[in-house]
C-alpha positions in Angstrom: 117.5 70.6 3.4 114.1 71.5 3.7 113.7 70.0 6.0 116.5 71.4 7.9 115.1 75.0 7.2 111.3 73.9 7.8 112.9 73.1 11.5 115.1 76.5 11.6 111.9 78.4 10.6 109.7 76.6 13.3 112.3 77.1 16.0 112.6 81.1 15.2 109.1 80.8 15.0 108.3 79.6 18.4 111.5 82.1 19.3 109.4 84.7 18.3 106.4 83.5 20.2 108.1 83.0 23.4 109.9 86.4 23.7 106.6 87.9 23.5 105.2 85.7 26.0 107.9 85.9 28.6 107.8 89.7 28.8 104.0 89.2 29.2 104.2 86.1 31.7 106.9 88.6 33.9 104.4 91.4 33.7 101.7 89.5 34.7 103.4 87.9 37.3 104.6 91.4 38.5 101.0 92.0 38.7 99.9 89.3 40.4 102.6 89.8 43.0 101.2 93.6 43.1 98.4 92.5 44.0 98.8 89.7 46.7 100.9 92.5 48.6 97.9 95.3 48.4 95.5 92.6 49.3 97.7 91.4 52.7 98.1 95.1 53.1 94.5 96.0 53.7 93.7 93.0 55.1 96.6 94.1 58.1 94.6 97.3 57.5 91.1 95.4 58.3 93.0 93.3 61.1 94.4 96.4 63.0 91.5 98.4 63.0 89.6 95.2 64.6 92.5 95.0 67.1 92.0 99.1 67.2 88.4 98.5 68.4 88.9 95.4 70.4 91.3 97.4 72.9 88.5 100.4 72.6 85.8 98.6 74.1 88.2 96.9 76.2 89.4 100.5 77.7 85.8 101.5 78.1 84.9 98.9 80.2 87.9 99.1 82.1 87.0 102.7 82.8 83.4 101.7 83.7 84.8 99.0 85.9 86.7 101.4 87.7 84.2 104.5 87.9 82.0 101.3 89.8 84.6 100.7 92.2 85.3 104.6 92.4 81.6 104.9 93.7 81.6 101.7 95.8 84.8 103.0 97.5 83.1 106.7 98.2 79.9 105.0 99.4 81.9 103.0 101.6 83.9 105.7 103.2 80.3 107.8 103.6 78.9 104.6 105.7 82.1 104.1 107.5 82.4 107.8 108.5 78.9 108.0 109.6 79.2 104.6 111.5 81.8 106.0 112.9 80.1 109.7 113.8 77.2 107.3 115.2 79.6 105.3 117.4 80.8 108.2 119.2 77.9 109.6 120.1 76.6 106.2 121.4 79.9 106.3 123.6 79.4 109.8 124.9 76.0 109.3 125.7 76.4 105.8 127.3 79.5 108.0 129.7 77.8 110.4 130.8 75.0 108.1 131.8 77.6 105.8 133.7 78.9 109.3 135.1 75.6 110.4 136.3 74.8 106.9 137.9 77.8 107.1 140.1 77.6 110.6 140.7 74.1 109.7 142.4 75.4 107.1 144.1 78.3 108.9 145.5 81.2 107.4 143.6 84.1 110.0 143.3 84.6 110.7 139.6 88.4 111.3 138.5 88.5 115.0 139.3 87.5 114.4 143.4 90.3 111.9 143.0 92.7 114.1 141.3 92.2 117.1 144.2 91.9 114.7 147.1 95.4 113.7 145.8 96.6 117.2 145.7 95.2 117.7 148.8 96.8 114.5 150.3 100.2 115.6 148.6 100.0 119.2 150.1 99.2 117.9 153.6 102.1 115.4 153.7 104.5 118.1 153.1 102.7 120.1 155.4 103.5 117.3 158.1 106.7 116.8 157.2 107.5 120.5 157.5 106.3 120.4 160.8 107.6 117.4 161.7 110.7 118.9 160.8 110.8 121.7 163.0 109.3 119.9 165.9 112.4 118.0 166.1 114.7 120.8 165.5 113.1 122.1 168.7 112.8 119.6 170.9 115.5 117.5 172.4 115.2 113.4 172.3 114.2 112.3 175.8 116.6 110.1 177.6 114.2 107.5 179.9 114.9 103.9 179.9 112.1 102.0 177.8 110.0 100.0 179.9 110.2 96.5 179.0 106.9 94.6 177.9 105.5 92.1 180.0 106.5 88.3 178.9 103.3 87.0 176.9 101.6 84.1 178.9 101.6 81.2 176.9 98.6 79.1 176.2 97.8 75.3 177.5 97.6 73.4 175.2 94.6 71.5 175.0 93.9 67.5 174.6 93.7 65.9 171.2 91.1 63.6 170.9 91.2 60.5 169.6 89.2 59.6 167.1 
């Protein structure tokens, strides 16, 4: 029976040991656990402040990108309108040299044409008034028409044979 109460003994002993160890072994696992989740939470701290940054410099250089294409754009309007203001004046110089030239050489420029064909216009109806009363007044003549004499008809000359 010693035996018996040597093992009964030994068993509460190790009873003993083992519920002081297994509220430890949850505590420290509760610890441990503790601090795996503050350690992925600063790292997802570290990690989103990198991200943070990364889409900083990325909106900074967009905005550079664009303020560079913003200028290109206004420099290239400023050439384009002065290309253009330089254009024109090439045109109006080169007309009135071409409307000079002609002018010297006679040619009727499109305001003589426009009044000649007033002038044209106003005489027609002129004409026509006229015209008008002229018949009004006057009565058709009744004389025979004289005929035409008969054409005379060529001869014909000789082929030759070649």
């Amino acid at each position: 029976m010693t035996k018996k109460s040597n093992t009964i003994s030994n068993v509460a002993k190790v009873a003993k040991v083992a519920e002081g160890q297994i509220p430890s072994a949850i505590k420290e696992s509760a610890q441990q656990i503790w601090s795996a989740s503050v350690d992925a939470i600063s790292r997802a701290q570290q990690g989103s402040n990198r991200v943070f940054e990364a889409l900083v410099r990325e909106g900074e250089a967009l905005r550079e990108n664009i303020h560079k294409k913003t200028r290109k754009a206004t420099s290239v309007s400023d050439v384009t309108a002065r290309a253009t203001d330089t254009w024109d004046r090439l045109e109006q110089v080169f007309e009135s040299r071409v409307a000079r030239a002609l002018a010297t050489l006679g040619v009727p420029n499109r305001g003589d044409l426009q009044a000649l064909n007033k002038r044209i216009d106003d005489l027609t109806k002129l004409v026509r008034q006229q015209a008008g009363s002229e018949s009004a007044r006057k009565t058709p003549l009744s004389t025979p028409a004289v005929p035409k004499p008969a054409a005379k008809s060529r001869a014909k000359k000789p082929s030759s044979v070649l």
